[in-house]
N, C-alpha and C positions, 0 to 999 in steps of 0.2 A: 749581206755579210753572214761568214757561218758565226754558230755559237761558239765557236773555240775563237776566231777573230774577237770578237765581240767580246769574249773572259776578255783574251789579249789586249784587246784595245786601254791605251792608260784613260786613267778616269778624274776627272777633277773634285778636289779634296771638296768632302759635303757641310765642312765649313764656309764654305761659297753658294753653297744653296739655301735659299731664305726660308723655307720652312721647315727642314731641318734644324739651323740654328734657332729658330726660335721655339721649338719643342724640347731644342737643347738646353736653351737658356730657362727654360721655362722648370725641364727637369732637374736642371742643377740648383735652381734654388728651393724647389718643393723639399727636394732630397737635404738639402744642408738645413733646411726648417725643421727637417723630421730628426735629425742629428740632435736637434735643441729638445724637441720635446722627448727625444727619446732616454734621453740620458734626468733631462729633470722632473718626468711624470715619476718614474721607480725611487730616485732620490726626492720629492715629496711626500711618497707613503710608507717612506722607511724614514725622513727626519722630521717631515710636520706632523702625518698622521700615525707613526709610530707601527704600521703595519709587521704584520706576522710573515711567518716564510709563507703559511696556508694564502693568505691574505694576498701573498705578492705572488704565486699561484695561479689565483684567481684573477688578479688586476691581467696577467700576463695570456691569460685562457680567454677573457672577453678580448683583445684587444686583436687576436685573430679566429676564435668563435664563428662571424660570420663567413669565412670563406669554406667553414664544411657546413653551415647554414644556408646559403642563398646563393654560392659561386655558381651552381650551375642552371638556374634561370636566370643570373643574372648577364650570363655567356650570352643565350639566346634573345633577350633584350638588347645589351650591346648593340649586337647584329643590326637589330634592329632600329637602332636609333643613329645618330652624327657622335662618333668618337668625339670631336671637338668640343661639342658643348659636354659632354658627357664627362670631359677630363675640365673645364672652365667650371661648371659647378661643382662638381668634385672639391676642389681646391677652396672655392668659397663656403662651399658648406662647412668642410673640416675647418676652416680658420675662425667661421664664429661660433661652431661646437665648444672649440679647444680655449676661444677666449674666455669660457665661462667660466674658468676654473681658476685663473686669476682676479677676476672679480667677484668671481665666491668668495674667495679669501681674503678681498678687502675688506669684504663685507664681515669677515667673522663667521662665515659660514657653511665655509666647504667642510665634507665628510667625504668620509671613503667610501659610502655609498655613492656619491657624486662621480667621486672618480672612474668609479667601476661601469657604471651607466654611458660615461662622455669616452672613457674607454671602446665601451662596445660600439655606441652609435659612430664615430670615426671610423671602428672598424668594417663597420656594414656600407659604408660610404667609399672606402679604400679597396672592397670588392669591385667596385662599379669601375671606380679609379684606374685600378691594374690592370682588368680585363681590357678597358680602353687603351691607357698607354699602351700594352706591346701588343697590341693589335692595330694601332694607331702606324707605329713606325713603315709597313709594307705598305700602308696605303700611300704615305709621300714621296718615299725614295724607290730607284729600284732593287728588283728584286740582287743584280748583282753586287748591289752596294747593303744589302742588310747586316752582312756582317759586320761592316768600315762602321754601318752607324750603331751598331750594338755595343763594337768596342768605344766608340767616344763616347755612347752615352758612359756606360760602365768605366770610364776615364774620369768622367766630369762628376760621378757622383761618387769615386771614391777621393779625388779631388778633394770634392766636400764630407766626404768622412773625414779626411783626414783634418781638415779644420776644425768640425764643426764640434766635436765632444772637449777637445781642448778647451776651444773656445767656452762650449756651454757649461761647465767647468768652473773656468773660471767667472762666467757671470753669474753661474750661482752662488758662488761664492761675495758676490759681490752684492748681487740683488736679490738672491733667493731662488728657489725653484718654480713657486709660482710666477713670476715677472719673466722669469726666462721663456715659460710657457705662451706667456705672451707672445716673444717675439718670432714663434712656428707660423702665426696667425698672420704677420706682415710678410713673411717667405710666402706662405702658399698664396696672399693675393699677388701678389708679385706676379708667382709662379703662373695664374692665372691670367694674368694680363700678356703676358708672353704668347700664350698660346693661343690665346683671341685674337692673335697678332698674323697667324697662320693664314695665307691664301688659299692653300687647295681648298675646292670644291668636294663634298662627300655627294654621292649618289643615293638619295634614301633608299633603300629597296623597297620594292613597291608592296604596299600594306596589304596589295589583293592576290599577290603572291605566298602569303605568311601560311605555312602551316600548322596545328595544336604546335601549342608549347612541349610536349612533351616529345613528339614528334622531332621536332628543331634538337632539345636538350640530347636526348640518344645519340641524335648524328655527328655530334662533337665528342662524345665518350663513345663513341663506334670506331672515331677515326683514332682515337689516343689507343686504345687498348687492342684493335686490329690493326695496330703493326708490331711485329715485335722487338724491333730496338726503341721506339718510347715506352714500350712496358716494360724494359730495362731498367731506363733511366726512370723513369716516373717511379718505378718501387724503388731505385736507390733516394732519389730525391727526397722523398715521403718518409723513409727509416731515417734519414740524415736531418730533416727537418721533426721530426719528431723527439730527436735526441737533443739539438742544438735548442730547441726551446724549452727542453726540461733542464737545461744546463742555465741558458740565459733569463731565466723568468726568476732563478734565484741569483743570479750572477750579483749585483747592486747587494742586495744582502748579504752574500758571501763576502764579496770584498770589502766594505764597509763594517762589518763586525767581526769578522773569520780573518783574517787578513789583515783590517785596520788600517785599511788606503785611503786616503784624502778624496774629496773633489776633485780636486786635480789633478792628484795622480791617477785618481779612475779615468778621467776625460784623457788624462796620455795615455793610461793606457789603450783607450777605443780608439784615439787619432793613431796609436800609433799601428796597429791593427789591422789599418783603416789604408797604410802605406804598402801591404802587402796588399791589398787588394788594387792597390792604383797599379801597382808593379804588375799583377797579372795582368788588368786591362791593356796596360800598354805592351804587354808580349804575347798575350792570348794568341794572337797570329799567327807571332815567330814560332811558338811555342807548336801550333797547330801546323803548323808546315815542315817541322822540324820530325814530330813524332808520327803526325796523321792525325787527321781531324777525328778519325772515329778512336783511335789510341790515345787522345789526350784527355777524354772523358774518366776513362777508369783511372789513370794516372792521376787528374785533378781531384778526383773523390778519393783515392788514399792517399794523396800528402793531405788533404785537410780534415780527412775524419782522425790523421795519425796525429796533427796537431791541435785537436782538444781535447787532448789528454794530459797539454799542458794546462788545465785550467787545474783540475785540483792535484794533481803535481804543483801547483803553488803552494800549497800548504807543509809539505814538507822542505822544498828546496826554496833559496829565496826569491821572493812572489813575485818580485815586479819583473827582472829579468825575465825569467821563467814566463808572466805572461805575457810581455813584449815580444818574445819568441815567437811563442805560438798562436798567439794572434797574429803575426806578422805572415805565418806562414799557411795557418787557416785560411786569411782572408785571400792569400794568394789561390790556392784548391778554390776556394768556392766564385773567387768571380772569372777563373780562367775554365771551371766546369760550367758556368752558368752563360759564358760568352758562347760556348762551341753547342750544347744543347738548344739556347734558344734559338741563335741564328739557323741551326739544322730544322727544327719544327717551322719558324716561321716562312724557311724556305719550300719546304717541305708541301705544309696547308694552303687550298684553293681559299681563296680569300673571302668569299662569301661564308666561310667556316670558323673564320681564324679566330672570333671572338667566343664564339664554342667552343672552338679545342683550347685556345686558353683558359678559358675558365672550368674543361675540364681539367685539366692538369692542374690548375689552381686548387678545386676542388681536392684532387688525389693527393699534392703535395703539399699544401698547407692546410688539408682538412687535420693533417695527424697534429698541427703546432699547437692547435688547443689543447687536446688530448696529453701531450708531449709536457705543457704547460704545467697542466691542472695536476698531472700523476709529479713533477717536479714539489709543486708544490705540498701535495699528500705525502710524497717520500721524506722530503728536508726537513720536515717537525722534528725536532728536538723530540727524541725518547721521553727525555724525562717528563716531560709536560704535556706531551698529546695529548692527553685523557684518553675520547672515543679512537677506533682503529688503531691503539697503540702497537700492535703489533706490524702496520704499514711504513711506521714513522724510522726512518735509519738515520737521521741529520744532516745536514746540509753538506761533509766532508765526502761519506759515505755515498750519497744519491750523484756526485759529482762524477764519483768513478764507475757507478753502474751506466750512466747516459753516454759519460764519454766511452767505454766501450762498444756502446753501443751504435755509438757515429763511426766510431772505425769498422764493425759490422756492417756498415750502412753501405758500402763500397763492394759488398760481395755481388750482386746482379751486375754489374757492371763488369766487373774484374773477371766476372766468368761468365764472359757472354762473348759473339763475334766483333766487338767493340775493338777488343785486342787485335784481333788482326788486321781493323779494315783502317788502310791509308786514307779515303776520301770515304764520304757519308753522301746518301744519295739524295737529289736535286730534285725532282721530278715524280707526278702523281704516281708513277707505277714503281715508286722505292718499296713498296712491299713483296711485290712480282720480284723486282729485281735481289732484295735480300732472300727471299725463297730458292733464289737462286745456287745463291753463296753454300 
């Protein structure tokens, strides 16, 4: 059968294949876990611990820290070890890290040094985590179905976005921030018994094959940055992640003191966010067949670098509309850029690689979320009270509008690159011959 029969050929939906859905099931509840603690770690050290904008900064800089720490030995480890167990401890580890901080507090004895610590160590663990899962997915399904399963996962977890901040919302309201933290810790083993649940077979690669580390780490940051449309995307992703986390690291603060949102209307506002993002999963396709797979990247990165700009335009116009907006339409940009970019790379990577070039790009794109973090939180100080670098400090209204320009900037490597013209994105080892072409 030729390759164009074989596109042609219909394909049966990979919710009928058993280890698929159980990487599915497995990723939609890690992901609706992480909904819980996500929303009630920042709401603990803004209502228990009484944290600063600096403070929340910082909580927000350790909790992605290690991915420009250790992303790229932890690439060539991957490699080297079973995705499988790699993502089943993963999940175990982070749920008895994260239970500790509920039982600190029964005890009388959680601080925000605590938090800052079980921050990081999750996050040094969610390295290993990521690299695994989307490096995980090509090894079970095929290659022509990577897309079908990038949009469901990215179905199923915005699914559980959309749940899950409501939800966590409202049980914090009911039971506290701490106790809600609890319940991340029953999603991720969940999460973990799903995926133990996986048949395929992984092939170790043989130990007498291994080259230096350093050796292995190159050749997945050789493959990202000698092509040139992922050195496109990889700097727009990296400028647009470095803004969105100087936005979101104070965001909890903003709206809970700037704002004056509830619990719940915060957790509506993330669920509702969270509906724009399920919306792109389920059109990412239409969307990519309609404009061109390689046109719908720069397109997805200005609708949603133009939509957080509705964040502190909430301060003037009224909030909650205003952020239901543009959350709605944010989250639509970033998971219908993020369905068409990774399914292209993971198509793209010989698979003995895959775990290096993800975790180079990890590296490149979420090395900036720290940084992006840390300078949110130096910028958002209230003037009058800084003390030291008071001349850094602009307040939490002001730093909103400097980052969100900065996400809409984030869209210019892309928007002026051959992205714009190209209908299909290419399939096969020699897409860099063939873009040279163009």
């Amino acid at each position: 059968m030729t390759t164009e029969a074989a596109a042609a050929a219909p394909r049966q939906s990979l919710f009928r294949h058993h280890d698929f859905r159980q990487l599915w099931m497995g990723d939609t509840v890690s992901v609706f876990g992480m909904q819980f603690v996500g929303l009630a770690m920042p709401l603990l050290a803004v209502q228990v611990l009484g944290a600063s904008a600096f403070e929340m900064g910082l909580l927000a800089t350790l909790e992605s820290l290690a991915f420009l720490l250790i992303s790229l030995p932890a690439g060539a480890w991957v490699d080297r070890w079973r995705k499988k167990r790699v993502l089943v401890a993963g999940d175990l580890l982070r749920a008895a890290l994260l239970l500790t901080v509920p039982l600190a507090w029964l005890l009388d004895v959680l601080t925000m040094g605590q938090l800052l610590v079980v921050a990081f160590a999750v996050g040094c663990i969610t390295v290993f985590f990521d690299v695994a899962n989307q490096s995980y997915l090509p090894e079970i399904v095929d290659g022509a179905a990577i897309g079908e399963g990038n949009a469901k996962l990215q179905a199923s977890q915005q699914t559980a976005i959309v749940v899950g901040p409501a939800a966590a919302g409202a049980l914090v309201r009911v039971v506290g921030s701490p106790l809600t933290i609890a319940v991340t810790s029953v999603c991720m083993a969940l999460s973990s018994l799903f995926v133990s649940r996986i048949r395929h077979r992984e092939q170790t690669p043989d130990p007498a094959a291994r080259r230096p580390l350093a050796t292995e780490v190159k050749e997945g940051m050789a493959f990202v940055l000698g092509h040139p449309l992922l050195r496109r995307i990889v700097a727009c992703t990296g400028l647009s992640n470095l803004a969105s986390s100087a936005v979101f690291a104070l965001f909890v603060l903003y709206a809970v003191r700037t704002l004056g949102l509830s619990e719940t209307t915060l957790g509506l506002v993330m669920s509702a966010g969270a509906v724009g993002g399920l919306l792109g999963a389920v059109t990412a396709d239409r969307t990519a067949r309609l404009v061109g797979e390689g046109r719908v990247i720069p397109l997805a990165a200005v609708v949603g670098g133009a939509a957080m700009v509705a964040v502190p335009l909430a301060s003037v116009l009224p909030p909650l509309p205003t952020l239901l907006v543009g959350q709605v339409v944010a989250w639509w940009g970033v998971v219908t850029y993020n369905i068409a970019q990774v399914s292209f790379r993971q198509r793209l990577c010989p698979r003995p690689l895959l775990g290096r070039m993800n975790a180079s790009i990890r590296f490149l794109v979420w090395g900036p979320m720290p940084v992006g973090a840390f300078l949110g939180g130096l910028l958002g100080r209230d003037p009058a009270t800084a003390g030291s670098l008071e001349v850094l400090a602009l307040g939490l209204v002001p730093t909103m509008w400097v980052f969100s320009v900065l996400g809409l900037a984030a869209a210019l490597p892309v928007l002026l690159s051959p992205l714009v013209g190209m209908r299909q994105l290419p399939r096969s080892l020699d897409a860099l011959a063939e873009e040279g072409r163009r």
